[in-house]
C-alpha positions as CSV (number, residue, x, y, z in Angstrom):
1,X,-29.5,59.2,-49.7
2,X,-25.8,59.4,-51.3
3,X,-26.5,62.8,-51.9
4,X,-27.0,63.6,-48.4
5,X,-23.5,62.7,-47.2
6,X,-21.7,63.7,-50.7
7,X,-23.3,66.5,-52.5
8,X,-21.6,65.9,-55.5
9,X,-22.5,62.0,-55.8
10,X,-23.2,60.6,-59.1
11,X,-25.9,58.2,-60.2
12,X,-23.5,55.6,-61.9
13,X,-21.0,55.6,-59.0
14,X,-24.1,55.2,-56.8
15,X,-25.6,52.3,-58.7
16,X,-22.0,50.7,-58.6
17,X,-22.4,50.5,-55.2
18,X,-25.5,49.2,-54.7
19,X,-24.9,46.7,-57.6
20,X,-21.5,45.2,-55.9
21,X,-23.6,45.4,-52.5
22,X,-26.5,43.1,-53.9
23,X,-23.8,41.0,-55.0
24,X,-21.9,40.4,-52.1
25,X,-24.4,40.6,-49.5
26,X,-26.9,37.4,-51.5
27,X,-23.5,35.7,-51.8
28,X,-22.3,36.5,-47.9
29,X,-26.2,34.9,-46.8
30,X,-25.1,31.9,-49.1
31,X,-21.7,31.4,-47.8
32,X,-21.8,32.5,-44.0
33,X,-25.1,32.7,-43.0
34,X,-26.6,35.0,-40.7
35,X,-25.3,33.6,-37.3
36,X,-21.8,33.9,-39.1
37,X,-22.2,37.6,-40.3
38,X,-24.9,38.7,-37.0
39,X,-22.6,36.4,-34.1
40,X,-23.4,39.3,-31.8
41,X,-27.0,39.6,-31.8
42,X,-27.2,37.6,-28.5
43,X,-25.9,40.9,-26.8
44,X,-26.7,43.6,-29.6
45,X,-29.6,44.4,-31.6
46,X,-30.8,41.8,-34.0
47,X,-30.3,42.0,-37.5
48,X,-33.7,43.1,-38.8
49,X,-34.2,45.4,-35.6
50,X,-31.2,47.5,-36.7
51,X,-32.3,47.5,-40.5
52,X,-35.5,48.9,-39.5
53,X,-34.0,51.3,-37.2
54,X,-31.3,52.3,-39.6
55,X,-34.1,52.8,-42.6
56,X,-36.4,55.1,-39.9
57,X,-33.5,57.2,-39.2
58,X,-32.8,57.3,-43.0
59,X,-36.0,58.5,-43.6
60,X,-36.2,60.8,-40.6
61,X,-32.8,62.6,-42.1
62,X,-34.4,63.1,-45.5
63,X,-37.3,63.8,-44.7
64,X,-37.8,65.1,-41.6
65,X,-38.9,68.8,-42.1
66,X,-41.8,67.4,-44.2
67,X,-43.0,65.0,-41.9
68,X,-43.0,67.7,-39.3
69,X,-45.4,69.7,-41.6
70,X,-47.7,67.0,-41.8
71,X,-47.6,66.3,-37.8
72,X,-48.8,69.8,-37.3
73,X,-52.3,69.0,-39.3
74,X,-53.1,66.3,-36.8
75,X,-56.1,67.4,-34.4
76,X,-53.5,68.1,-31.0
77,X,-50.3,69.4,-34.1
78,X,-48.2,66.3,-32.7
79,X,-47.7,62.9,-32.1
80,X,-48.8,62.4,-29.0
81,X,-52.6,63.4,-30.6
82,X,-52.6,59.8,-31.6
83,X,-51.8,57.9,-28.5
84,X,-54.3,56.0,-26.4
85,X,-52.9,54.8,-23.0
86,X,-54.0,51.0,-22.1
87,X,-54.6,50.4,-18.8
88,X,-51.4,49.5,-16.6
89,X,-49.6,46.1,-16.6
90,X,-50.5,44.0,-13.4
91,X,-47.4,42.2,-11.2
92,X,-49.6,38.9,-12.2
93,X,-49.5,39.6,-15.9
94,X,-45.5,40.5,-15.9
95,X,-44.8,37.7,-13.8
96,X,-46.7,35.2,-16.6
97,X,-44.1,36.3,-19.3
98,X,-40.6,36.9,-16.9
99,X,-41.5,34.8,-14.2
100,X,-41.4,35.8,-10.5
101,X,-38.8,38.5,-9.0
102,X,-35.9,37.3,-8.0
103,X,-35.8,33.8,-10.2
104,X,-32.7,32.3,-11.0
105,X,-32.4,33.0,-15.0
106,X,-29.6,31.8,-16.9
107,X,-30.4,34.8,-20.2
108,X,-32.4,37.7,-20.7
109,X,-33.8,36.1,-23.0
110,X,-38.0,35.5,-23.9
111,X,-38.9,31.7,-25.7
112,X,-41.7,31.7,-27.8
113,X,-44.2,30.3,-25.9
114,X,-43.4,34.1,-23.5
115,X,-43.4,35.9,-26.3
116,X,-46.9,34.8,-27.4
117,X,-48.0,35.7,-23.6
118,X,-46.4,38.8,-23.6
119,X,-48.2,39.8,-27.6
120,X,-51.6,39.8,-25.3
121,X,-50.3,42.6,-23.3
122,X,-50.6,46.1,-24.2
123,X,-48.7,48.4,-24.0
124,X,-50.1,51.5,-26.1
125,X,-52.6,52.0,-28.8
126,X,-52.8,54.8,-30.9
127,X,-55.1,56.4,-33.7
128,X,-54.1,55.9,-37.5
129,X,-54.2,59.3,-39.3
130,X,-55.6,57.6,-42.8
131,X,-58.3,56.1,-39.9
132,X,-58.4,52.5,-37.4
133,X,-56.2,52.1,-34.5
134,X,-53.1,50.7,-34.0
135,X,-51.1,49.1,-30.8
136,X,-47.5,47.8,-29.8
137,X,-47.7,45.1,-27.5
138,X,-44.9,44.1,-25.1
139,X,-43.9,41.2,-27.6
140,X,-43.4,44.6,-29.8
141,X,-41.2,46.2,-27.5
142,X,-39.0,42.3,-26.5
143,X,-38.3,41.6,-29.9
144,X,-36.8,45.2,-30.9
145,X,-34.4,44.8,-27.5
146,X,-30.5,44.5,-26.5
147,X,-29.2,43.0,-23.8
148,X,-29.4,46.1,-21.5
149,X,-32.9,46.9,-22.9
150,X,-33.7,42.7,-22.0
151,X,-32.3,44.0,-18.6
152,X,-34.5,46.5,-17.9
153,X,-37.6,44.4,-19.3
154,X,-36.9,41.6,-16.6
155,X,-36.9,44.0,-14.1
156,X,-40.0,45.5,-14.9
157,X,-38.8,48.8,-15.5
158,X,-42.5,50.1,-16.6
159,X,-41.7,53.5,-17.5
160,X,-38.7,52.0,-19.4
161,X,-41.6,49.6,-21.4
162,X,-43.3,53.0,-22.3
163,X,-40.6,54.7,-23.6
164,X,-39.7,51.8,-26.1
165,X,-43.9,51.5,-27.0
166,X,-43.9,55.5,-27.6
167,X,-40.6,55.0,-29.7
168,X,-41.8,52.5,-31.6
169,X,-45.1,54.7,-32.4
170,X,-42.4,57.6,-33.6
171,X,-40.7,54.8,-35.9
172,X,-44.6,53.2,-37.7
173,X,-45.3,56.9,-38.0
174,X,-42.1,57.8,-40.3
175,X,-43.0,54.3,-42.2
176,X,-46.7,54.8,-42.5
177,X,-45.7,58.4,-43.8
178,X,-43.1,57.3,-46.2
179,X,-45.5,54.6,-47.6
180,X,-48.3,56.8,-48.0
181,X,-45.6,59.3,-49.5
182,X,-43.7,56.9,-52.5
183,X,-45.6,53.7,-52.2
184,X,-44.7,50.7,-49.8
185,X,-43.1,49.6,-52.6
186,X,-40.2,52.0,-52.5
187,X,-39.9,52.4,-48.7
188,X,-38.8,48.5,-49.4
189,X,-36.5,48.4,-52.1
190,X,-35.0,51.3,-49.8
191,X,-34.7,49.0,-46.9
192,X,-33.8,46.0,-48.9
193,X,-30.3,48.7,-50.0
194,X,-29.9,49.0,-46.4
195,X,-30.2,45.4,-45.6
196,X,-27.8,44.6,-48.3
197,X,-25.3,47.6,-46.7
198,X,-25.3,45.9,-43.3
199,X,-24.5,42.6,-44.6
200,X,-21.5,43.8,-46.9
201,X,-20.0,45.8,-43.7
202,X,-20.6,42.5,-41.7
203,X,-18.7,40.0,-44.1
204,X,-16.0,42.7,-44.0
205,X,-15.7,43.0,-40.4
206,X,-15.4,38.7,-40.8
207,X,-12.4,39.6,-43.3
208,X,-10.7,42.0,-40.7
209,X,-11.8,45.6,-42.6
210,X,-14.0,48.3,-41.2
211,X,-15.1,49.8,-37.8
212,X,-13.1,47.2,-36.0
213,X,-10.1,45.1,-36.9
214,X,-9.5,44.4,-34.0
215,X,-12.6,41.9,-33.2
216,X,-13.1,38.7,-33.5
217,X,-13.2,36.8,-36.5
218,X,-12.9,32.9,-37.4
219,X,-11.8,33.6,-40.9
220,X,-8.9,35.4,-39.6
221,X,-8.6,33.2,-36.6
222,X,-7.9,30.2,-39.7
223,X,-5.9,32.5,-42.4
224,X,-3.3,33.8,-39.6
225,X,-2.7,29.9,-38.6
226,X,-2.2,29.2,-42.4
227,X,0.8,32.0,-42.2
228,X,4.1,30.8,-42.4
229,X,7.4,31.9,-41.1
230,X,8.7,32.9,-44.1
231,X,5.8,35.6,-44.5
232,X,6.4,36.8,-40.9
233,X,9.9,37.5,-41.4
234,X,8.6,38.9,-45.1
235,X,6.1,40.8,-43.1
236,X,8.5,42.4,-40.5
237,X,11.1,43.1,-42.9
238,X,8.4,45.3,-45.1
239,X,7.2,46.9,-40.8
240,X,10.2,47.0,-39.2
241,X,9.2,50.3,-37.8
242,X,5.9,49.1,-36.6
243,X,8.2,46.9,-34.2
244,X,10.1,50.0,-32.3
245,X,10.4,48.7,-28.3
246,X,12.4,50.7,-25.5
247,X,15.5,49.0,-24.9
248,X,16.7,50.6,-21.9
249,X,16.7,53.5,-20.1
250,X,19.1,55.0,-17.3
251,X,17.0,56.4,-14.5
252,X,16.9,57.4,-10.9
253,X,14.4,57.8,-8.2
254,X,13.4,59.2,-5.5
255,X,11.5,57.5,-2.2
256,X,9.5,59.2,0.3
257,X,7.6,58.2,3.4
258,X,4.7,59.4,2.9
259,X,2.2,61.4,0.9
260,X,3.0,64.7,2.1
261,X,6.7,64.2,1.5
262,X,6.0,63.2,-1.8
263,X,4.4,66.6,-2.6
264,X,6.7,68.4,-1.0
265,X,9.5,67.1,-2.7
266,X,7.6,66.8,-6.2
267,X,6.7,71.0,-6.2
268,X,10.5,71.7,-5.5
269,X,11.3,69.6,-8.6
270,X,8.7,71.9,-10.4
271,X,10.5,74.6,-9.4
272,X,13.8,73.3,-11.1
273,X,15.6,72.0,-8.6
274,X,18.2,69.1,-8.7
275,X,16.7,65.8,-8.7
276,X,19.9,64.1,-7.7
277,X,20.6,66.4,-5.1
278,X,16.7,65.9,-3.7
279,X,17.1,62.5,-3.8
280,X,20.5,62.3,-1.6
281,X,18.7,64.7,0.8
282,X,15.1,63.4,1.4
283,X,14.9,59.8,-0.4
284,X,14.6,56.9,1.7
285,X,15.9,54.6,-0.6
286,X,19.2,52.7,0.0
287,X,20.8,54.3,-3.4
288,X,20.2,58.3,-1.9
289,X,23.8,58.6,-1.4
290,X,24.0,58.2,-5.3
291,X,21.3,60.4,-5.8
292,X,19.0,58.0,-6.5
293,X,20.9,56.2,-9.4
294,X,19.2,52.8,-10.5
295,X,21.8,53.2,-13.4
296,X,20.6,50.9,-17.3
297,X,17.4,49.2,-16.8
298,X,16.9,46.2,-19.5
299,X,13.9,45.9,-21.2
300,X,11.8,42.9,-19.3
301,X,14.1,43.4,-16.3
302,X,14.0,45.1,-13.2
303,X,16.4,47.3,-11.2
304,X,18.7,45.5,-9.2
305,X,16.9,44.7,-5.7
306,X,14.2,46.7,-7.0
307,X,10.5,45.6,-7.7
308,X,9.1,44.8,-11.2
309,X,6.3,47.3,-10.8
310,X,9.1,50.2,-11.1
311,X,10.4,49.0,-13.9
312,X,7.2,49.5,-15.6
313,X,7.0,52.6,-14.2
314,X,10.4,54.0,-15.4
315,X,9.6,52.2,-19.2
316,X,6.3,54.9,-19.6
317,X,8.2,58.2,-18.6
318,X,9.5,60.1,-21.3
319,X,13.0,61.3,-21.1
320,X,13.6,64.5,-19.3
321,X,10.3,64.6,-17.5
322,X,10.2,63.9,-13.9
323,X,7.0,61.7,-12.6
324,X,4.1,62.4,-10.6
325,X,4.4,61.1,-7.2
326,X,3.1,57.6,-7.3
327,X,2.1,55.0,-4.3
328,X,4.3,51.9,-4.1
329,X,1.7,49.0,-4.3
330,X,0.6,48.0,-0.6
331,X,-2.8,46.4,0.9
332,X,-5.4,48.2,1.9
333,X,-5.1,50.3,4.8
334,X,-1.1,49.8,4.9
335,X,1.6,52.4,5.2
336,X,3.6,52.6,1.9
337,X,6.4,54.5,0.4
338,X,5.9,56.7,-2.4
339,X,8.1,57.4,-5.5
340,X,9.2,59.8,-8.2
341,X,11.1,58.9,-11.2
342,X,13.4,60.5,-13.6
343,X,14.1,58.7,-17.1
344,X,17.9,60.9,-18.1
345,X,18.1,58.4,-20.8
346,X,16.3,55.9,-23.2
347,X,17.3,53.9,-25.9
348,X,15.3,52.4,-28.4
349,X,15.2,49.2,-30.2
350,X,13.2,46.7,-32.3
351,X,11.7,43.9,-31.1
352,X,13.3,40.4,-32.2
353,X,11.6,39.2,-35.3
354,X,11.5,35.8,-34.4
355,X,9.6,37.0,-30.8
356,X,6.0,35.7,-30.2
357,X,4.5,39.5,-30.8
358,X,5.9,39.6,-33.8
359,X,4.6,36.4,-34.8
360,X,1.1,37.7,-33.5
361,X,1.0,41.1,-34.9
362,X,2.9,40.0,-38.1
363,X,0.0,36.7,-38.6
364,X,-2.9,38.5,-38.0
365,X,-2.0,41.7,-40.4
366,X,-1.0,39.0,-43.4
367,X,-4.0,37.6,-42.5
368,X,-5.9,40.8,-43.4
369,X,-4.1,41.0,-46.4
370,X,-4.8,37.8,-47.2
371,X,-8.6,38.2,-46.5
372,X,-8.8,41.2,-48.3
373,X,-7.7,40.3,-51.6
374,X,-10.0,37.3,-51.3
375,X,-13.0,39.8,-50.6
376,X,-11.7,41.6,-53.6
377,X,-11.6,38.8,-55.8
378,X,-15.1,37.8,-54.8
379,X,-16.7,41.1,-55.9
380,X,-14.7,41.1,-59.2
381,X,-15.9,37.5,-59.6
382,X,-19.3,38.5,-58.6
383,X,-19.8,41.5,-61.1
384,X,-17.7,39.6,-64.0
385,X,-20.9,36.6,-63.9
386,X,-23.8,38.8,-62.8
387,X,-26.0,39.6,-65.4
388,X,-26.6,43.3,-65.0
389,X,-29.3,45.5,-66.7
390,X,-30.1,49.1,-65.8
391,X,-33.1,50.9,-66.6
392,X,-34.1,54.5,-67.1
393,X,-37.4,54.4,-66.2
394,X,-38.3,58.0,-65.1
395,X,-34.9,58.9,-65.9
396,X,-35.2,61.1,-68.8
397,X,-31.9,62.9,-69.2
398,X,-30.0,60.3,-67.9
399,X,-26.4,59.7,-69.8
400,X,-25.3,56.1,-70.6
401,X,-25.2,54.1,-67.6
């Protein structure tokens, strides 16, 4: 499996990995628990669920081609040779698990006592290749479901409940295959590696690292309250550059009635003429006579007599470039003004370091830190104490481990 994403992957710096992972995912169970390392199963897959699916498309990657051989010996060369439709679901059999259309629910989700109802319903059987029959119930299909998946379960999306069942048949098949291949056994200890993958990326998305470090996490919530003001200023002083802000820029604009006037004036611009002399000729705006001057606008201020919402607009233009015509804010169906805007000037500047987004951004990246080196010091911990033994069973050749 390492070899399939890096060619050149070794078998000690494999087994170092899947050594540290053991490690750290047993003592991340121990320390967080799964609610604490899995909070989003509510609305995602559950844990298990995308183990299993994760270790089917594993094995689907490896092996893939092979399987396909062996799909072409069934009777009808495919998967579908094996399936045996069940009879349709009835309204009064659905309506026994999700209750009756149109009920107030508070989830999406099934209790037990629906689940069990719903395990007597099924869905689609199919033929064994080594001989007996198999079938995935609609407790099969509930269980392995998102939110969005829950969704379409409530509201009886059959066809949807048929796709998931046929699914599901794909995913035994690849299992049963790789069984009957290396031994349950293996197929296991392979999804045990993948089990303990998942948990080591979910206690580092808890310490800030990986996919997102931008999501939630209650370890970083309680290490960037624990960071002072001294390590903030520390922090910033290291960052400054992290912290650049527009100061101000010298600007004008230009106000039309209308649409219409807006693109008129906008494709003369294109064509290089004047803005100044545009705006004293076909603006609107008290300040035409100026050529549309709003002269320095402050950062967090707005031009004088002017609306905030400009101000904004003028602080994302880049220097030089003249604006797209934009529509002033007005209510529905109400006449409004439209405006282009030239930035001749900006002028850039840090934000103070003693400003509340510092403090924020400055917290929560010392927080990281901080979370990092404890995750650090727990695998080094971890490997220093474990007890480590590696056989080479099978490996003749091997070098020293």
């Amino acid at each position: 499996m390492a070899r399939a994403g890096d060619p050149d992957a070794q078998r000690s710096a494999t087994l170092d990995v899947l050594i540290a992972n053991r490690l750290l995912a047993g003592e991340a169970r121990k320390r967080f628990g799964e609610a604490a390392l899995w909070a989003g199963q509510r609305v995602g897959f559950a844990r298990e669920v995308s183990i299993d699916d994760q270790l089917v498309s594993t094995l689907r990657s490896l092996y893939g081609k092979e399987m396909e051989q062996d799909l072409q010996q069934l009777p009808g060369a495919g998967l579908d040779s094996l399936l045996r439709p069940a009879p349709p679901l009835g309204d009064a059999e659905l309506d026994a698990v999700f209750g009756k259309p149109g009920a107030l629910r508070l989830d999406d989700s099934l209790g037990e006592a629906q689940l069990a109802q719903a395990g007597k319903l099924v869905l689609l059987r199919f033929g064994k290749p080594g001989g007996g029959e198999g079938s995935i119930s609609l407790a099969d299909v509930a269980r392995r479901q998102n939110v969005q998946g829950r969704v379409a379960l409530f509201a009886r999306q059959r066809d949807f409940m048929q796709q998931q069942a046929r699914l599901q048949v794909a995913s035994w098949y690849v299992l049963d295959w790789s069984a009957r291949r290396f031994g349950a056994a293996s197929v296991a200890d392979l999804r045990r590696v993948l089990a303990d993958q998942a948990d080591v990326q979910a206690l580092m998305r808890l310490h800030g690292m990986g996919d997102d470090q931008h999501a939630g996490s209650g370890l970083l919530d309680t290490l960037a309250a624990q960071v002072g003001a001294g390590q903030v200023r520390a922090y910033y002083a290291r960052h400054r550059e992290d912290f650049v802000r527009i100061e101000r820029v010298r600007a004008r604009h230009i106000r039309l009635p209308d649409e219409a006037a807006a693109r008129k004036v906008a494709a003369a611009l294109a064509g290089g003429a004047d803005f100044a002399d545009l705006a004293r000729r076909h603006s609107i705006a008290p300040d035409a006579a100026a050529g549309g001057a709003l002269g320095w606008v402050q950062h967090d201020s707005k031009p004088a007599g002017k609306p905030g919402w400009l101000a904004h607009l003028l602080f994302t233009q880049a220097p030089g470039q003249v604006s797209a015509p934009v529509r002033t804010p007005a209510g529905p169906g109400r006449d409004a003004p439209w405006e282009i805007v030239l930035v001749e000037e900006r002028v850039q500047g840090y934000q103070a370091a003693d400003s509340e987004s510092v403090r924020y951004v400055a917290s929560r990246a010392v927080a990281r830190e901080m979370a990092a080196a404890q995750l650090a010091a727990l695998r080094s911990e971890l490997l220093r104490k474990a007890r480590i033994e590696i056989t080479r069973a099978g490996m003749a050749g091997a070098g020293p481990a």
